[in-house]
C-alpha positions in Angstrom: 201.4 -30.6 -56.7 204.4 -28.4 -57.8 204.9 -26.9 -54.6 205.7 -30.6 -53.1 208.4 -31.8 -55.3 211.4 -30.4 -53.5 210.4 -33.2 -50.5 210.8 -36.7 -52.5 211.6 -38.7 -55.4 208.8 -39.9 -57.1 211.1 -43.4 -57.4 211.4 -43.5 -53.4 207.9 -43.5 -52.9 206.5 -47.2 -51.8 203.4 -46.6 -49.7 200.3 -44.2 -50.8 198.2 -43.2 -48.1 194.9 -42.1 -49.7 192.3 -39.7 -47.4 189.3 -38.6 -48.6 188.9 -34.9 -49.4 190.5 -31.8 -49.6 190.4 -29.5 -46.7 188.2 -26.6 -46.6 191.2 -24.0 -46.5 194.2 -25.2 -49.0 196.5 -24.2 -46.7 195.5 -27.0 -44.5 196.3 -29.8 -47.2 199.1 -31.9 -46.0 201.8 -30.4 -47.9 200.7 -27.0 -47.8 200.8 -26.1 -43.5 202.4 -27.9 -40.7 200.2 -27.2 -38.0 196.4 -27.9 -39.7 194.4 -30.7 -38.2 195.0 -32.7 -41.3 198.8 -32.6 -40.8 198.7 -32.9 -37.5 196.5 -36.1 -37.1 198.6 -37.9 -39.8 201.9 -37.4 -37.6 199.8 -38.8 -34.5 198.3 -41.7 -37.3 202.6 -42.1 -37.8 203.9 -41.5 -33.9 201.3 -43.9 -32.3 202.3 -46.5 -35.0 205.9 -46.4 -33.8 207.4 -44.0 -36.1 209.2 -40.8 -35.1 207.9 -38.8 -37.8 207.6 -34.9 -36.5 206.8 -33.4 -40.0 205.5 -34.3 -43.2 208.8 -34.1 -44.9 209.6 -37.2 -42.2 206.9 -39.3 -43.3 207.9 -38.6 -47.3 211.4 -40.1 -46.1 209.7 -42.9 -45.0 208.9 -43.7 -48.3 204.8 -42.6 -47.9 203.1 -40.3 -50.2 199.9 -38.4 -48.5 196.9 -37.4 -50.9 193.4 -37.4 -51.3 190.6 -39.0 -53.8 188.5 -36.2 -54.0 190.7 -33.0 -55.4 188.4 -30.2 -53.6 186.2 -29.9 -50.3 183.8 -31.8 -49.0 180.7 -30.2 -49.8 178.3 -31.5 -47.0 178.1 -34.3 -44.4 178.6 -36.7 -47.0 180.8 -37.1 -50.7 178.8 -37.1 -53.6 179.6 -40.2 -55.6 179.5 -38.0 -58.6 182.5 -35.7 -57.1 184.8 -39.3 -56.2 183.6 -39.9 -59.8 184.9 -36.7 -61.2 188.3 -36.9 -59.5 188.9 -40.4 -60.0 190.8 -40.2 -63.1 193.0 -37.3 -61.4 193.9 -40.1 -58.6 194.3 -42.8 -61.1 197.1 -40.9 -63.2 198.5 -39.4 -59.7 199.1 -42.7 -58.7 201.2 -43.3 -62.2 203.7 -41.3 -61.4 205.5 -43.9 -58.6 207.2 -47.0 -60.6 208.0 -48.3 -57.3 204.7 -48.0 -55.7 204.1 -51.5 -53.6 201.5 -50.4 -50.5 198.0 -48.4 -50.8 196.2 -47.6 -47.3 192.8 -46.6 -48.2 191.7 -44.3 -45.2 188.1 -44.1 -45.3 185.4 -45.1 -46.9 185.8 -42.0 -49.7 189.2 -43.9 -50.7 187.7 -47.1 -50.7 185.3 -46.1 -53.1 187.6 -44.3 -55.0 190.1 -47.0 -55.6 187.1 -49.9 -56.7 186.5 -47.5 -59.4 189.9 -47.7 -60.7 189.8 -51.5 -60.1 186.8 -51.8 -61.4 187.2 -49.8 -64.9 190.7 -51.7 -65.1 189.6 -55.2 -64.1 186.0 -55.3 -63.6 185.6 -56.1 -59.9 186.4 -54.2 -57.0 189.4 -54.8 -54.9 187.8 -53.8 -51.6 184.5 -56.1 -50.6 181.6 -53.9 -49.8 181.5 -54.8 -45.7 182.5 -52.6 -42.6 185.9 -51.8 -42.5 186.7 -53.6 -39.0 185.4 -56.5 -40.5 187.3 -56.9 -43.3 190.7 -54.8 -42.8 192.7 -58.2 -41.6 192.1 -59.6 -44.7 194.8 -59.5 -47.9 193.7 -57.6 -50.6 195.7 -57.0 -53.8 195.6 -55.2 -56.8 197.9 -55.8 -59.6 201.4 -55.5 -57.9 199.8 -53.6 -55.4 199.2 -54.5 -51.6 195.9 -52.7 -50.0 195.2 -52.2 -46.7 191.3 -50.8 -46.0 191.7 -48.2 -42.7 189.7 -45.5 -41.1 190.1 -41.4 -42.0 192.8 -40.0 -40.2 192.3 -36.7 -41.1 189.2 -35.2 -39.7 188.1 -33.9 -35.9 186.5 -37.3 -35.0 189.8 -39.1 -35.3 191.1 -37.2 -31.9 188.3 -38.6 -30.0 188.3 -42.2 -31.3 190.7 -44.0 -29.8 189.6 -47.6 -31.2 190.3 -45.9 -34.8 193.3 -44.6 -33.6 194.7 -47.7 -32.8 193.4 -49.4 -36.2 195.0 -47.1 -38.4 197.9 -46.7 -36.2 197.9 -51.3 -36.7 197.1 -50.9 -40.5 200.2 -48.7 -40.9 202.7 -51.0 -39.3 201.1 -54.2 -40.9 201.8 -51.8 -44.4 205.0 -51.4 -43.5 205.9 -55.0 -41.8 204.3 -55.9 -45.8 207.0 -53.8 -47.4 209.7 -55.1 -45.5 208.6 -58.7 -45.9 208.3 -57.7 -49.8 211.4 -55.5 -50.2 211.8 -53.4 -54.1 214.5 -51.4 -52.3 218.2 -51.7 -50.3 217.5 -50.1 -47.0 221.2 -49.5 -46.7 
């Protein structure tokens, strides 16, 4: 995370978007390359929600910080709960380090997972119900201060050929930010 620094505050940060895994090549990790599929899906996640974002750095301006519940590769078709369970205190104190942190989109069901087991160990229930995501993503769902919005992945090969998810996540991040602005902690001057 050292190398990312130079591209926000920690304080300016208002909105965590959570993925699901590492890439397979480090290099393709959002901060890392600006050409990877990873990168390059987010900006399209950003652009068909209605924001001009052309580069990472862009969306960081916006106020969004990008990472991942599982801190390494997927090692199959499918995560381990035992690897989101090893990780999961890496995300928890991650998440720590933004005091004004207001809006958590939870892209995939790898985040989703991950985040009821920090809701779960600090409150005993899950913030997310178990349920398919298009059920249940218009629904409000809150976590201490915190405003979560359930999505889809945006950072894998399917997203390109799924439009319906396309336009989901590209509706959930609008409805996150039409939640901030309702719900400002900042002067947008």
């Amino acid at each position: 995370m050292d190398d990312i620094e130079f591209l926000f505050n920690n304080e300016e940060i208002y909105l965590c978007m959570i993925a699901e895994a590492m890439p397979e090549n480090k290099t393709d990790y959002f901060y890392s390359s600006s050409d990877s599929l990873c990168v390059l899906n987010t900006l399209s996640a950003f652009q068909q929600a209605g924001f001009p974002a052309h580069s990472i750095a862009g969306i960081t301006r916006l106020g969004v910080y990008l990472t991942v519940a599982v801190k390494e590769p997927r090692p199959g078709t499918s995560m381990p709960r035992e690897l989101i369970e090893k990780h999961n205190p890496a995300l928890e104190q991650e998440l720590t380090q933004f005091p004004n942190l207001k809006v958590i989109l939870l892209m995939g069901d790898v985040a989703i997972t991950a985040f009821n087991l920090i809701a779960r160990r600090r409150t005993g229930k899950r913030c997310i119900p178990a349920g398919s995501t298009y059920k249940i993503r218009d629904q409000q769902f809150f976590f201490e201060d915190l405003r979560v919005f359930p999505s889809y992945l945006q950072t894998g090969q399917n997203f390109l050929i799924e439009k319906a998810k396309q336009r989901m996540v590209a509706d959930d991040i609008r409805r996150a930010f039409a939640w901030l602005e309702q719900h400002p902690t900042h002067d947008h001057s």
